[in-house]
Jmol script that loads the backbone (N, CA, C; Angstrom):
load data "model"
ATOM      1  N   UNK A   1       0.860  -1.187   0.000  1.00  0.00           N
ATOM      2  CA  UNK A   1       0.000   0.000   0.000  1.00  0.00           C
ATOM      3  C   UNK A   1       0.893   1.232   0.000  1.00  0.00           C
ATOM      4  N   UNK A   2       0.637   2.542  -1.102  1.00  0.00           N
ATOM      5  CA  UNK A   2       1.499   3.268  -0.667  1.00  0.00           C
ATOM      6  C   UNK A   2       0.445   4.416  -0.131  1.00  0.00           C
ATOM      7  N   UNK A   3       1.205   5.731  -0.069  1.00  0.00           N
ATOM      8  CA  UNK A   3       0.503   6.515   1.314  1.00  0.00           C
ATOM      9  C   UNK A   3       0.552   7.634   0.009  1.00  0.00           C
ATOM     10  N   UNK A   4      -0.002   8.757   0.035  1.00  0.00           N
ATOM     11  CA  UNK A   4      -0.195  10.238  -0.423  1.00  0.00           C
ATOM     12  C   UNK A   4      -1.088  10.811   0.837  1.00  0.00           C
ATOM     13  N   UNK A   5      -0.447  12.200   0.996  1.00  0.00           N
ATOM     14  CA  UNK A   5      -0.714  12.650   2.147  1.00  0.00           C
ATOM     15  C   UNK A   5      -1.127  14.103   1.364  1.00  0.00           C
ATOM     16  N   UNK A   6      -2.421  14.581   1.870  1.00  0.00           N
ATOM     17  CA  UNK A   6      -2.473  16.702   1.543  1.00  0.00           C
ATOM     18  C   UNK A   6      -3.917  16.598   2.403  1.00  0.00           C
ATOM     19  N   UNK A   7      -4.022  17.685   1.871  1.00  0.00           N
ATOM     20  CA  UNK A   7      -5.083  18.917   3.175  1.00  0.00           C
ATOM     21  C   UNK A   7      -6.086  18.994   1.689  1.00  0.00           C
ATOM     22  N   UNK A   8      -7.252  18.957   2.184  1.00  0.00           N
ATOM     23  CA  UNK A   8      -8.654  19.201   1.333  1.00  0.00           C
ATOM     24  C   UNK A   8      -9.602  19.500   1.899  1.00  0.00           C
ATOM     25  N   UNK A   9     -10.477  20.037   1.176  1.00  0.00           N
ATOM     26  CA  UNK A   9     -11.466  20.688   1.550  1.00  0.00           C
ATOM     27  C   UNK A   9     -12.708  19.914   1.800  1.00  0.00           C
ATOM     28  N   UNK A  10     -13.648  20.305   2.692  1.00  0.00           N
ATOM     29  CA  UNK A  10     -14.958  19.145   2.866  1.00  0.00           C
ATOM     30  C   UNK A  10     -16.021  20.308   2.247  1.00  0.00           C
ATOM     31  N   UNK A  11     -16.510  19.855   1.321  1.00  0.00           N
ATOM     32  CA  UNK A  11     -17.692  21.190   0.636  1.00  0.00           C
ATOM     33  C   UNK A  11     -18.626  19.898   0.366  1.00  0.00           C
ATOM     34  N   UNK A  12     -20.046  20.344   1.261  1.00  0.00           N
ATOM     35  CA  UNK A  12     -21.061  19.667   1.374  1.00  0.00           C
ATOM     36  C   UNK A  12     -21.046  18.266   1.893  1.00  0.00           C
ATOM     37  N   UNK A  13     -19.827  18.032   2.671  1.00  0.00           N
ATOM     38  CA  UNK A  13     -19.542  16.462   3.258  1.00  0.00           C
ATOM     39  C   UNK A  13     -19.096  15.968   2.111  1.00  0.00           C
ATOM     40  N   UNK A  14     -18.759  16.372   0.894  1.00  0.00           N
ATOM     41  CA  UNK A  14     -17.523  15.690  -0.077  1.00  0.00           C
ATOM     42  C   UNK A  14     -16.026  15.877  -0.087  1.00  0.00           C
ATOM     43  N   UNK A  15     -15.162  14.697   0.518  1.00  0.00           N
ATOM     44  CA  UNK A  15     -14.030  15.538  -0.003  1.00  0.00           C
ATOM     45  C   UNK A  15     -13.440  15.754  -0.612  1.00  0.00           C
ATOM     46  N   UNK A  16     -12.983  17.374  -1.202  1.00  0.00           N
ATOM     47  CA  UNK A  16     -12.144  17.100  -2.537  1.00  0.00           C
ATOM     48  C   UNK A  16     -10.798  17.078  -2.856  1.00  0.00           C
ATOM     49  N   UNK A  17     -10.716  16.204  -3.628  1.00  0.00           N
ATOM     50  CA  UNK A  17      -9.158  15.812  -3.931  1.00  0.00           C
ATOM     51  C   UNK A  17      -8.479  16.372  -4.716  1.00  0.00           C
ATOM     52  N   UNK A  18      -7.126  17.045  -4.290  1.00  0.00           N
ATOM     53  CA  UNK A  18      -6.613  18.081  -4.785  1.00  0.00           C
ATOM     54  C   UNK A  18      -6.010  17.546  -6.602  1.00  0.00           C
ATOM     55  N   UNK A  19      -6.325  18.186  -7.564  1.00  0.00           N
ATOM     56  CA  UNK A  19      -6.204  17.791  -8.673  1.00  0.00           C
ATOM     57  C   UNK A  19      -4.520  17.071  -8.841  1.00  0.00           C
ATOM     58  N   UNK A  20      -3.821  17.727  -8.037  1.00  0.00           N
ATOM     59  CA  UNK A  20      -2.285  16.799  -7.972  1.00  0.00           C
ATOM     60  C   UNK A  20      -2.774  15.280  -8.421  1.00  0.00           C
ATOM     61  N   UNK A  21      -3.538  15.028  -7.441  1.00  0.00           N
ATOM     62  CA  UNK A  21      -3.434  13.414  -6.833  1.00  0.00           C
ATOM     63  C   UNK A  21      -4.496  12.665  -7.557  1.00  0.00           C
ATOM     64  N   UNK A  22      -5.371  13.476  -8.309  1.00  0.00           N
ATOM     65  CA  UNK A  22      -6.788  12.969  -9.099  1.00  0.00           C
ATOM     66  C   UNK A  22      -6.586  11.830  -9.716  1.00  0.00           C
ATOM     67  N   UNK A  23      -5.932  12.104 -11.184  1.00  0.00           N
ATOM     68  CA  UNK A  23      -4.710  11.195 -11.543  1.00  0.00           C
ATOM     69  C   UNK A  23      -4.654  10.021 -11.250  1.00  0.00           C
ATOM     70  N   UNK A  24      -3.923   9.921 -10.077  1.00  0.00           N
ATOM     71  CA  UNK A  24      -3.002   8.334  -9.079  1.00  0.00           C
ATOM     72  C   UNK A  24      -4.169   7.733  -8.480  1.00  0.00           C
ATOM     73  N   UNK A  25      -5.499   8.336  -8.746  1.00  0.00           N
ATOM     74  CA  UNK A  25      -6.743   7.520  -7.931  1.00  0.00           C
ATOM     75  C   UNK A  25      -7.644   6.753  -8.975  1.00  0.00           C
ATOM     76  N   UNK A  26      -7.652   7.130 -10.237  1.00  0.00           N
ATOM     77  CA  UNK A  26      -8.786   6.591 -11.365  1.00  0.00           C
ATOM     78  C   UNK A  26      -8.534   5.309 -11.019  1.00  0.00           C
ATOM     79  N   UNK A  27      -7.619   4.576 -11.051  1.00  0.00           N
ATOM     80  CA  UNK A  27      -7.910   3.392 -11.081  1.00  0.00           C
ATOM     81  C   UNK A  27      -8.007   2.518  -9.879  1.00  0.00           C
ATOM     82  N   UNK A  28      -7.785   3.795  -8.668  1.00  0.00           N
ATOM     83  CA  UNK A  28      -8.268   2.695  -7.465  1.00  0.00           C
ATOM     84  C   UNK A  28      -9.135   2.546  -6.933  1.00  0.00           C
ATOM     85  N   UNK A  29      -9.618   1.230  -6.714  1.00  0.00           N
ATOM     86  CA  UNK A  29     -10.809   0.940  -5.990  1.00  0.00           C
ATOM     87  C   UNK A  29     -11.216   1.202  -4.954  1.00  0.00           C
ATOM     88  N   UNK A  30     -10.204   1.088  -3.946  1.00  0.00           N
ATOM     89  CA  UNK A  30     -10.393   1.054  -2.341  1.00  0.00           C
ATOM     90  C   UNK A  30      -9.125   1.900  -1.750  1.00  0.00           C
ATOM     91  N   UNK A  31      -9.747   3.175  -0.884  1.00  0.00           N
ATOM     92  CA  UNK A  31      -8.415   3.514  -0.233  1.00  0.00           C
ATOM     93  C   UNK A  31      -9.244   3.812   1.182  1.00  0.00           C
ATOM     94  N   UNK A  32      -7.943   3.743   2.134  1.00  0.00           N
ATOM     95  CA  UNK A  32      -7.883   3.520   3.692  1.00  0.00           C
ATOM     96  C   UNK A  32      -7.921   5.361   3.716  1.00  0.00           C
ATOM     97  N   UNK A  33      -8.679   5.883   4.575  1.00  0.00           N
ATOM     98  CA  UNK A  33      -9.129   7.492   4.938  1.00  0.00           C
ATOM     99  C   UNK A  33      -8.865   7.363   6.376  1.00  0.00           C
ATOM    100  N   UNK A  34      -8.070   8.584   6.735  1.00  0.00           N
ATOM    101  CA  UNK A  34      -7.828   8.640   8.179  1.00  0.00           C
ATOM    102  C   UNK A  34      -8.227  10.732   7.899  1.00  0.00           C
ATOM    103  N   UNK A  35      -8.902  11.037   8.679  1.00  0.00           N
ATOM    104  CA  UNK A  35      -9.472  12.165   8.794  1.00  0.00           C
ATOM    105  C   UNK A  35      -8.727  13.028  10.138  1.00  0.00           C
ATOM    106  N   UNK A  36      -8.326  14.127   9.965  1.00  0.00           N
ATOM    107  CA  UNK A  36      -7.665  15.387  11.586  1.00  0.00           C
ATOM    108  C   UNK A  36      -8.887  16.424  11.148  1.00  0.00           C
ATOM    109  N   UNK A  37      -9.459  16.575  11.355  1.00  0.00           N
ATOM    110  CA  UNK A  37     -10.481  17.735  12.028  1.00  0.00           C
ATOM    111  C   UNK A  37      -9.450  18.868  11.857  1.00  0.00           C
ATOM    112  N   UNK A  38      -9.805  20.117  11.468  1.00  0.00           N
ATOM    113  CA  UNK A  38      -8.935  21.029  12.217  1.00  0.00           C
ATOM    114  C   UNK A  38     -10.607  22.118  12.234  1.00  0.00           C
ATOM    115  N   UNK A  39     -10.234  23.145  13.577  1.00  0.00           N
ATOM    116  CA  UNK A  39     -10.793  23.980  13.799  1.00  0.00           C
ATOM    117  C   UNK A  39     -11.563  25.402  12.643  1.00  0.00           C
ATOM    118  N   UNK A  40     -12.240  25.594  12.802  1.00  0.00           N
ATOM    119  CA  UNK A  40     -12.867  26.736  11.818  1.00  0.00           C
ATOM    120  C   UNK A  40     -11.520  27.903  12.177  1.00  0.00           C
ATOM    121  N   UNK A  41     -11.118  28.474  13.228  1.00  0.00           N
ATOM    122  CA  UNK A  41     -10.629  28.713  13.207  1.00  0.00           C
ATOM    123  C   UNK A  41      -9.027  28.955  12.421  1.00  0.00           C
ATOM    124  N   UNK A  42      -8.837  27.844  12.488  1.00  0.00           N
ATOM    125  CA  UNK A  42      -7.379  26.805  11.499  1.00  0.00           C
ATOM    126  C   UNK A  42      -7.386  26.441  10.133  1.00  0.00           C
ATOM    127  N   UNK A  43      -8.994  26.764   9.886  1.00  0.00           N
ATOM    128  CA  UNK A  43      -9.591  26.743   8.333  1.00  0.00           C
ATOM    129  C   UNK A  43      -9.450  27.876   7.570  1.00  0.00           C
ATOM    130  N   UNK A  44      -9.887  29.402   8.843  1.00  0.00           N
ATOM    131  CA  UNK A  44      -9.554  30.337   8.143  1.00  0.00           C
ATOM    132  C   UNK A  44      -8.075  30.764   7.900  1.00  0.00           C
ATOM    133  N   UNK A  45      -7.205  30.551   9.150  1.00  0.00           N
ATOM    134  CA  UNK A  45      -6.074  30.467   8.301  1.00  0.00           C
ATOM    135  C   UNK A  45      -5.679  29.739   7.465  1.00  0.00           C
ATOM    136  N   UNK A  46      -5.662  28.656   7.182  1.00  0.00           N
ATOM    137  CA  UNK A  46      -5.384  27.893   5.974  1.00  0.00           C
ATOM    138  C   UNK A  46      -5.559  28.618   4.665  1.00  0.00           C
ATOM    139  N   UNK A  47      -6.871  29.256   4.654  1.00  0.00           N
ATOM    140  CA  UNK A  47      -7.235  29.641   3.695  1.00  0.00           C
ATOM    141  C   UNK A  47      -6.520  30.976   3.321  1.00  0.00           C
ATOM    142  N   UNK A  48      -6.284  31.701   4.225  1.00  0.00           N
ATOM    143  CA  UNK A  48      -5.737  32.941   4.105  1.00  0.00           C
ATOM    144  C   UNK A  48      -4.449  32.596   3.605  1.00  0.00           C
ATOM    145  N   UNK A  49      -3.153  31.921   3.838  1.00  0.00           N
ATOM    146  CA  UNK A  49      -2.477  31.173   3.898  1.00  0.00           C
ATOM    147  C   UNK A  49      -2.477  30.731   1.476  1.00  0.00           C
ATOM    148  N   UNK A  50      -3.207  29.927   1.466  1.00  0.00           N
ATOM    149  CA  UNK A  50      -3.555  29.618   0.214  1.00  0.00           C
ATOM    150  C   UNK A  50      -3.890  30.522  -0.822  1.00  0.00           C
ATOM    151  N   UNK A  51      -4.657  32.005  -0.201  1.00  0.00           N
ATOM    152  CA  UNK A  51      -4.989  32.547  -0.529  1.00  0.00           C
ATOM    153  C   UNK A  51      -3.865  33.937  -0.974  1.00  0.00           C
ATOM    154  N   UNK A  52      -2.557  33.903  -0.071  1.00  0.00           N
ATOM    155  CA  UNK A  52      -1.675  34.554   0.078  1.00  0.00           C
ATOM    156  C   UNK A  52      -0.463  33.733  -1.128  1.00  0.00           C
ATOM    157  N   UNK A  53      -0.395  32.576  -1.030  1.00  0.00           N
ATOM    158  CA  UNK A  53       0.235  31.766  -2.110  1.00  0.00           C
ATOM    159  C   UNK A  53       0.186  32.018  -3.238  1.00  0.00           C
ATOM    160  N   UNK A  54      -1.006  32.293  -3.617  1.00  0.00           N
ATOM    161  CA  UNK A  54      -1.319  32.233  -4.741  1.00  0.00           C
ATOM    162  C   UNK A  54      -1.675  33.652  -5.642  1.00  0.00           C
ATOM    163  N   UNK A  55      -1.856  34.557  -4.286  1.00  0.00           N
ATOM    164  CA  UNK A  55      -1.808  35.760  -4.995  1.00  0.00           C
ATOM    165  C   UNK A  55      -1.156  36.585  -3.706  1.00  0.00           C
ATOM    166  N   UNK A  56       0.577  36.714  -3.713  1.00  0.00           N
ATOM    167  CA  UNK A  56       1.414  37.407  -2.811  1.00  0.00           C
ATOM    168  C   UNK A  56       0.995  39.062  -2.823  1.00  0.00           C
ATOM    169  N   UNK A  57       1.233  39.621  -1.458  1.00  0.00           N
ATOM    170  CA  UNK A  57       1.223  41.060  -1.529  1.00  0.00           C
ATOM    171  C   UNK A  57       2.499  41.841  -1.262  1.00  0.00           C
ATOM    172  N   UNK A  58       2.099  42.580  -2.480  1.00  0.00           N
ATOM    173  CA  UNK A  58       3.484  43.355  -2.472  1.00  0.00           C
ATOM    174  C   UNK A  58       3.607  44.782  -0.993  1.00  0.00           C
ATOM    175  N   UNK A  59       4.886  44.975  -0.773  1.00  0.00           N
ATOM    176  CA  UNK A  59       4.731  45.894   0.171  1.00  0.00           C
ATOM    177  C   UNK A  59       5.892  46.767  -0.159  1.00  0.00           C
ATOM    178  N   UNK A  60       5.403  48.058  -0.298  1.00  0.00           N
ATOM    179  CA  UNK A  60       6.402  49.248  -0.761  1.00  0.00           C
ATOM    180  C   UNK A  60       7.428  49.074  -0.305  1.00  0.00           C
ATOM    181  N   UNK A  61       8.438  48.965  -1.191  1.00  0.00           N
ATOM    182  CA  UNK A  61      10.216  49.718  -0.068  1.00  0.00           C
ATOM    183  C   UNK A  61      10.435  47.534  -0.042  1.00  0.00           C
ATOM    184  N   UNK A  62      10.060  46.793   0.131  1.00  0.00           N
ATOM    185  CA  UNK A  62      10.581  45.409   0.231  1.00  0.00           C
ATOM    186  C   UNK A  62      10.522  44.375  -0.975  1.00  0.00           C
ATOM    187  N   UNK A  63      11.566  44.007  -1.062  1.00  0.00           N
ATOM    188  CA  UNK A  63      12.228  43.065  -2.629  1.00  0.00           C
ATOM    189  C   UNK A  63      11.708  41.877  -2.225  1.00  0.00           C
ATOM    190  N   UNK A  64      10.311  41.382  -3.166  1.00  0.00           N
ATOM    191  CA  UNK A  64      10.163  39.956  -2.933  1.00  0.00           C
ATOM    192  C   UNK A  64      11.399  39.320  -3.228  1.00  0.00           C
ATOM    193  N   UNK A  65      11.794  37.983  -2.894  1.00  0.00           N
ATOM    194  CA  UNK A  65      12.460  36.980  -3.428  1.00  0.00           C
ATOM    195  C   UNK A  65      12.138  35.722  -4.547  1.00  0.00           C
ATOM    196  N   UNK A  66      13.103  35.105  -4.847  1.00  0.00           N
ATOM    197  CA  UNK A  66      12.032  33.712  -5.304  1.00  0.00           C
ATOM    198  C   UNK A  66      12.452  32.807  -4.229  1.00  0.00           C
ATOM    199  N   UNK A  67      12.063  31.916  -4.514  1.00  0.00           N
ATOM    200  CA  UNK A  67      12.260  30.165  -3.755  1.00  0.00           C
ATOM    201  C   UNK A  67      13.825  30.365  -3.342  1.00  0.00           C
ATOM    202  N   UNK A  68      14.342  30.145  -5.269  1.00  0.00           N
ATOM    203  CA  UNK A  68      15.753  29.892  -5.304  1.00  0.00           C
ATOM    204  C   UNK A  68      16.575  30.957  -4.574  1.00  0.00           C
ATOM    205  N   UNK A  69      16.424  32.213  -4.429  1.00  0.00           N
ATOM    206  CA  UNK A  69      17.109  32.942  -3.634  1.00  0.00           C
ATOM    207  C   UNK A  69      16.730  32.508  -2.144  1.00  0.00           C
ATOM    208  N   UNK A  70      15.812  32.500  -1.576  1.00  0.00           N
ATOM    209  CA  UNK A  70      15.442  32.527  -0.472  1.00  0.00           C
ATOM    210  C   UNK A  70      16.672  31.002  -0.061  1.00  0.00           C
ATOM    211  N   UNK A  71      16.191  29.970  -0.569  1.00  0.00           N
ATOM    212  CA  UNK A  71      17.482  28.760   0.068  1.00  0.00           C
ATOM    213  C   UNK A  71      18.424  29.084  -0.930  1.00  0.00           C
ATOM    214  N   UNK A  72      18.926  29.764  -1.104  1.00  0.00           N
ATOM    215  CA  UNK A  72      20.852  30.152  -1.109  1.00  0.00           C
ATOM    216  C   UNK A  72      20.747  30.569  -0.210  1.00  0.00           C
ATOM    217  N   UNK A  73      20.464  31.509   0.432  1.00  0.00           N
ATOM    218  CA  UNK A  73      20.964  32.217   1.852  1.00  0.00           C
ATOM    219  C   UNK A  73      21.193  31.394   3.048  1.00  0.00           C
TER     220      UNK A  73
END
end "model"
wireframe off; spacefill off
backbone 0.3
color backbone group
């Protein structure tokens, strides 16, 4: 058995599977679900979080980086 591990969303008691992993599931029949709860609280950050990923804010006077700069340092 192998393992894939991520964070998804429950919209209407479905959960959805992050399109990464969609893929590696068509053909399986049966998989083992272990569920962590996290808080509404822990949801909205998450989201803020995802939401910040994907669309960064710039702030006057400070030089984003990329990835690759950030680990050279």
């Amino acid at each position: 058995m192998s393992t894939v591990e991520f964070q998804a969303k429950v919209e209407n008691g479905v959960i959805v599977i992050p399109e990464e992993y969609q893929q590696e599931l068509v053909e399986v029949s049966t998989v083992k679900i272990v569920v962590f709860k996290q808080s509404q609280k822990q949801d909205v950050q998450f989201d803020i979080m995802n939401e910040l990923a994907q669309k960064p804010v710039s702030v006057p006077g400070i030089r984003s980086i990329t990835r690759e700069e950030m680990h050279e340092q």
